[in-house]
KEKOL-758841 format. One record per residue (C-alpha): residue number from 1; x, y, z. Coordinates in Angstrom, 3 decimals, padded with zeros to 6 digits. Example, Ala and Ser with C-alpha at 12.3 -4.5 7.8 and 13.67 -1.06 7.14 Angstrom:
// KEKOL-758841
+-----+----------+----------+----------+
| seq |       c1 |       c2 |       c3 |
+-----+----------+----------+----------+
|   1 |  012.300 | -004.500 |  007.800 |
|   2 |  013.670 | -001.060 |  007.140 |
+-----+----------+----------+----------+
***
This chain:
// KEKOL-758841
+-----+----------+----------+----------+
| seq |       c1 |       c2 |       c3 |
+-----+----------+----------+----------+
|   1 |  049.497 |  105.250 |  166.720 |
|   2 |  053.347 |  104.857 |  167.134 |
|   3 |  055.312 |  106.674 |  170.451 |
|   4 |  057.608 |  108.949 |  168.716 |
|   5 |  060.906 |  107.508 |  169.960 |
|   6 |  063.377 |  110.469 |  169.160 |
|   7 |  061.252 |  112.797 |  172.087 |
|   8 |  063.351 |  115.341 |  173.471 |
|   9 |  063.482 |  115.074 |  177.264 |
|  10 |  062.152 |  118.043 |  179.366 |
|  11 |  064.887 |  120.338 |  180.192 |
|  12 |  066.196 |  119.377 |  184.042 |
|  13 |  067.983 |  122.002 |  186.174 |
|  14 |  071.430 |  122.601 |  187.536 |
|  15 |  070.476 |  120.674 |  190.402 |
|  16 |  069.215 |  117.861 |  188.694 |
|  17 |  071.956 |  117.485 |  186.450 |
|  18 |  074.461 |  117.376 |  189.318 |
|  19 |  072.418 |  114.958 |  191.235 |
|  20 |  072.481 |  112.355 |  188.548 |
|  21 |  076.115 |  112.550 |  187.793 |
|  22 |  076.326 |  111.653 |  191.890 |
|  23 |  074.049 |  108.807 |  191.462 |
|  24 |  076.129 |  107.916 |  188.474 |
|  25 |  079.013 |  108.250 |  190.399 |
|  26 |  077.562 |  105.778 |  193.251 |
|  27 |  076.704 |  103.503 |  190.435 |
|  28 |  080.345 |  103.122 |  189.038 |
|  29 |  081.797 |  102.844 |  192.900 |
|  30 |  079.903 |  099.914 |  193.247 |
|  31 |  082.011 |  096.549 |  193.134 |
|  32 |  079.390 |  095.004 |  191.053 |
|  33 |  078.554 |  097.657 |  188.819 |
|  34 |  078.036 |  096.080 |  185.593 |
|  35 |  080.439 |  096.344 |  182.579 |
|  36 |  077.912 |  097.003 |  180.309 |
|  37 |  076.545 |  099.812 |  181.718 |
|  38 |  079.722 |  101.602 |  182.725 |
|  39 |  080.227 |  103.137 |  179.082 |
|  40 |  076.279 |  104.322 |  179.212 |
|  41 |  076.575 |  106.046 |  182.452 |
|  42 |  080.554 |  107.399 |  181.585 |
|  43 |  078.556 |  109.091 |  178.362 |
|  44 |  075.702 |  110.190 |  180.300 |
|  45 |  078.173 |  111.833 |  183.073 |
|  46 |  079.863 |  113.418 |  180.512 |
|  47 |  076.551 |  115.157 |  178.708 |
|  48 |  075.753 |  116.202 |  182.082 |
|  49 |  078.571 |  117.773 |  183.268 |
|  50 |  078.945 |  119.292 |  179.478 |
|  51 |  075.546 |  120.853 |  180.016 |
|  52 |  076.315 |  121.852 |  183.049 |
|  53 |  079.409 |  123.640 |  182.597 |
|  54 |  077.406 |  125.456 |  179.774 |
|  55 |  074.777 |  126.569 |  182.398 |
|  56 |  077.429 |  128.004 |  184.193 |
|  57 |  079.475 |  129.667 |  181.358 |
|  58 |  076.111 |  131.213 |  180.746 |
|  59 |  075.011 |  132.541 |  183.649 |
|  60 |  078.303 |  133.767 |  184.720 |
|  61 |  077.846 |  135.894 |  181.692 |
|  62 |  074.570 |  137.333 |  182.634 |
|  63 |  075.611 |  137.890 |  186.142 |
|  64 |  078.822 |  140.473 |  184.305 |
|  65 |  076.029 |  141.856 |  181.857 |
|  66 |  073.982 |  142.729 |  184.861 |
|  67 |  076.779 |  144.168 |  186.810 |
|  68 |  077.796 |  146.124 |  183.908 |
|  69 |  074.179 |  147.777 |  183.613 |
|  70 |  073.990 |  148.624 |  187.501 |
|  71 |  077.875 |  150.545 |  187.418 |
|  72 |  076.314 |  152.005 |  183.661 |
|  73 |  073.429 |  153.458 |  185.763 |
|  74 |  074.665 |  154.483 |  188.947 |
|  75 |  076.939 |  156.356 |  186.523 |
|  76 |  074.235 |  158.751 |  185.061 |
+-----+----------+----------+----------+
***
């Protein structure tokens, strides 16, 4: 049987996400980074910090929503 090559990868955290774009960062410091690679990891960065800027979009919402609810109830 085949590996199914279009698997989606498990879901990483914040914290995960912004410790690969430092370890990508490290990568393109490097004097002997390799040409190559530096579009790969440029496109990766930029997924990641994409995702991440989502994550926070997001939860910045929830944190208002949940705000909102607390001044709603203290209210009745």
């Amino acid at each position: 049987m085949a590996a199914q090559e279009n698997k989606t990868p498990p879901a990483s955290t914040y914290a995960q996400d912004i410790q690969r774009i430092q370890t990508i960062v490290d990568l393109l410091s490097q004097k002997d980074c390799d040409i190559d690679d530096m579009l790969k990891y440029v496109n990766e960065a930029t997924e990641l910090i994409e995702r991440c800027q989502d994550k926070l979009a997001r939860t910045g919402i929830q944190i208002n929503e949940a705000l909102e609810r607390l001044d709603a109830a203290k209210d009745t």
